[in-house]
C-alpha positions in Angstrom: -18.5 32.4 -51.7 -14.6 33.0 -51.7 -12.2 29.7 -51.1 -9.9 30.2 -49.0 -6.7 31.3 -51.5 -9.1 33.7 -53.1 -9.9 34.8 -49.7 -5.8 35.1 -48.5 -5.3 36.3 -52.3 -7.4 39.4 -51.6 -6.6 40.5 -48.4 -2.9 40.3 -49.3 -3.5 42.7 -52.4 -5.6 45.0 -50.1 -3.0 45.1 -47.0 -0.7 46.0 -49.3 -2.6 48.4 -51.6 -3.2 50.2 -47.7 0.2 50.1 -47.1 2.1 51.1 -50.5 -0.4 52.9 -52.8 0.1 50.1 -55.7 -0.6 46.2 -55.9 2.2 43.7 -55.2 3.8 41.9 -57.7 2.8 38.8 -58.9 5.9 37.0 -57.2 5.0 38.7 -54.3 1.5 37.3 -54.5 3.0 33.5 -55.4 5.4 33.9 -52.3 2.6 35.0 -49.8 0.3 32.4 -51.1 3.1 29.5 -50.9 2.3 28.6 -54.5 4.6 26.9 -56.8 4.4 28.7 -60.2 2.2 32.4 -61.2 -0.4 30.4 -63.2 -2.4 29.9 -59.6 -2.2 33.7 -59.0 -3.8 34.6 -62.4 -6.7 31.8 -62.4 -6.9 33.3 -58.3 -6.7 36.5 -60.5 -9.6 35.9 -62.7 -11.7 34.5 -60.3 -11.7 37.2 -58.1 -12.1 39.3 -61.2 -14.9 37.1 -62.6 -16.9 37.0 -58.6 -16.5 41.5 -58.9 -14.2 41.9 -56.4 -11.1 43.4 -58.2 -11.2 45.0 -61.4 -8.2 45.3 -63.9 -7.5 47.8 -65.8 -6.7 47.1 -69.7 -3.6 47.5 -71.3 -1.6 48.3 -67.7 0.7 45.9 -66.5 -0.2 45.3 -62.5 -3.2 47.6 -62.3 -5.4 46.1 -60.1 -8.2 48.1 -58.5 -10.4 46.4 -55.5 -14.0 46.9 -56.0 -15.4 45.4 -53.2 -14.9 43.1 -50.0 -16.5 40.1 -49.1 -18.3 40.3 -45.4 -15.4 38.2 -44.1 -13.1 40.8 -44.7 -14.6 43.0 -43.7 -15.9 42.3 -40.6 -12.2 42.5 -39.7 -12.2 46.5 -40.4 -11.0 46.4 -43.7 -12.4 48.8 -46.2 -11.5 49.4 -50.2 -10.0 52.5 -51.3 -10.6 53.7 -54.6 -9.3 56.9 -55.1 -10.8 59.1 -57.8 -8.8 62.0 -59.0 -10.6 65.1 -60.5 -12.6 65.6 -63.4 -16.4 64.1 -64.0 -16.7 61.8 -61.5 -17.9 58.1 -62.5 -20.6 56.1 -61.2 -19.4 55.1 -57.6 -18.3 51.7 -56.9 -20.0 49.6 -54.4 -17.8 49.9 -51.0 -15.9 52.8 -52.7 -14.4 55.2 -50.7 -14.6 58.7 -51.6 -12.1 61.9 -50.3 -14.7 63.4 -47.7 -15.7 60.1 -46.4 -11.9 59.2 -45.6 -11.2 62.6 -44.1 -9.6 64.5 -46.5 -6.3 66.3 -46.1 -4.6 68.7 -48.5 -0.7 68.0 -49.9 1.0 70.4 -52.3 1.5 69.3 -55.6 5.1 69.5 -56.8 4.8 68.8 -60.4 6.0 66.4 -62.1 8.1 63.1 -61.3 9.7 61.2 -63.9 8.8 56.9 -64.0 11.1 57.1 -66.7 14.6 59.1 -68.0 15.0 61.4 -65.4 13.7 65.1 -65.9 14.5 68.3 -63.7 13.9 68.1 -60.5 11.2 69.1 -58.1 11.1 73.0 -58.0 7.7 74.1 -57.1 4.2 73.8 -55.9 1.6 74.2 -58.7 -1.7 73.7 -56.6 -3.0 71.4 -53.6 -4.4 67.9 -53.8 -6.8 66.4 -51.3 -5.8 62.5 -50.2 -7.5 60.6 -47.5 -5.9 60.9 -44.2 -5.5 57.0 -43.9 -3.1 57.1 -46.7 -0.8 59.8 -44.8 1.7 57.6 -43.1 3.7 58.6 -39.7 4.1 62.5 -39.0 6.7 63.7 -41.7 5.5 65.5 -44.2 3.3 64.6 -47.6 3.7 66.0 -51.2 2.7 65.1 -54.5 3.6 64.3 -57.9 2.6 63.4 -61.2 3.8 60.8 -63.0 5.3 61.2 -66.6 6.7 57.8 -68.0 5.8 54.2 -68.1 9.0 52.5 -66.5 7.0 51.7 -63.0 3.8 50.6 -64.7 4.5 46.6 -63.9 3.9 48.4 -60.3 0.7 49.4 -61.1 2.1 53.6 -61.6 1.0 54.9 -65.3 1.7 58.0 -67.1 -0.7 60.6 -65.7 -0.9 58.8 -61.9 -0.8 60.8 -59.1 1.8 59.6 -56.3 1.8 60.5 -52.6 4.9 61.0 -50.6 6.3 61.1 -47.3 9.4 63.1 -47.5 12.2 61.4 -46.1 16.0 61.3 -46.8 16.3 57.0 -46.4 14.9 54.3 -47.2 14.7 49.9 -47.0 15.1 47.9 -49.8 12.6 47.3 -52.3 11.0 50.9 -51.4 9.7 52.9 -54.3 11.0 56.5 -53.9 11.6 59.5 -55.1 15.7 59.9 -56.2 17.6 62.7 -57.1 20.5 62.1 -58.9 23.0 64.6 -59.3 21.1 67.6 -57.1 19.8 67.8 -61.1 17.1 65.0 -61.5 14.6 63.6 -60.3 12.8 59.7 -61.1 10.4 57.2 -59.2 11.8 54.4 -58.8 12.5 50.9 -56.5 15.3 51.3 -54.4 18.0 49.0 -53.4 21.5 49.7 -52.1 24.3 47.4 -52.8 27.4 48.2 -51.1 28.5 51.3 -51.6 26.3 51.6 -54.8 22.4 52.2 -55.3 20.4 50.9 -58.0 17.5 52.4 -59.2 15.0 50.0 -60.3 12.7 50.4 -63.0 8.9 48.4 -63.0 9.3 47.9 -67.3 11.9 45.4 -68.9 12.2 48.1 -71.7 14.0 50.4 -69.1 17.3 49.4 -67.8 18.0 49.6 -63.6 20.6 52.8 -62.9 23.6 51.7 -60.8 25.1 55.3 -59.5 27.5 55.6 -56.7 25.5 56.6 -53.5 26.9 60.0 -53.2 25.3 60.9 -56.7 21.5 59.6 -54.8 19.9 61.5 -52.3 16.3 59.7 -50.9 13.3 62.8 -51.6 10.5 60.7 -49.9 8.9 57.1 -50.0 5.6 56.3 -52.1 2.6 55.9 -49.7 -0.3 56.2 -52.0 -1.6 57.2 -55.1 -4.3 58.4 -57.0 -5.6 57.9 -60.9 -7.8 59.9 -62.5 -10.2 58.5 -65.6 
């Protein structure tokens, strides 16, 4: 039996997990929960941990996986998504979705994105990756990328990770995207425009946030999902 924060606690990390392919943020999850400080979220944190319902992953900053739902949850429709990348697979999960139950789609693989200092850009397809089609947002069109770097890993993306994109040339505040700076290089980061500026934020104090002038940024896509092999 769940109380109710632990309840609102994971339902909030799930919506959002659906939504954006990574956990929120630990202020996000204070905010949400109308808590006063973040030492509620990580005793909310451990409990859930402690009951089996998340699982974190050691060493990584913000990885949270959910393992499982409680009935409340979902007898609204909700199901987890764990998304296993290839290689041996591991003992499922219980309430784990696989690729084929979800309705697998294929998305080119681009290569590689930097989460990090930039690298070239974008240049080719290497092979095809299948994602569920309930991670496919809108009608635009997907792609994929692995991640090389560790500057997003306080948003739950490590070196290795496999992101999903939805091409598109703008986004909101806030957004994780893919940027190219320069028509040269291209990073993962958290957008934000100020003024005629755009900083691109990294997810690691050891990695400063880029403040270019918007004509050297052009939006490639917006992160929708992502998937982690083990």
């Amino acid at each position: 039996m769940l109380t109710r924060k632990q309840l609102d606690l994971l339902e909030f990390i799930h919506k959002r997990m659906q939504r954006d392919g990574v956990p929120p943020s630990f202020d996000e999850m204070k905010e949400a929960l109308d808590l006063r400080s973040k030492s509620g979220i990580h005793r909310l944190i451990t409990a859930l941990e402690e009951r089996g319902f998340i699982r974190r992953l050691a060493h990584r900053a913000r990885a949270i996986e959910i393992v499982r739902l409680p009935e409340a949850l979902e007898a609204r429709g909700f199901r987890p998504m764990v998304i296993e990348g290839d290689g041996p697979p591991p003992a499922p999960l219980p309430g784990a979705m696989d690729v084929e139950s979800a309705g697998a789609l294929e998305v080119p693989l681009m290569g590689r994105i930097a989460a990090g200092t930039p690298i070239e850009a974008i240049s080719h397809v290497s092979h095809h990756v299948a994602v569920p089609g309930s991670m496919l947002t809108g009608r635009g069109r997907h792609y994929a990328l692995e991640v090389k770097g560790d500057s997003m890993i306080e948003a739950g993306i490590n070196d290795g990770d496999v992101v999903v994109i939805r091409e598109q040339t703008t986004a909101e505040n806030g957004e994780i995207v893919v940027a190219l700076v320069d028509d040269q290089e291209a990073t993962l980061k958290r957008f934000r425009r100020r003024g005629d500026m755009i900083a691109l934020e990294a997810a690691n104090p050891a990695h400063e946030t880029r403040i270019l002038p918007s004509d050297r940024v052009k939006v490639q896509g917006r992160l929708v999902g992502l998937i982690r092999s083990y």
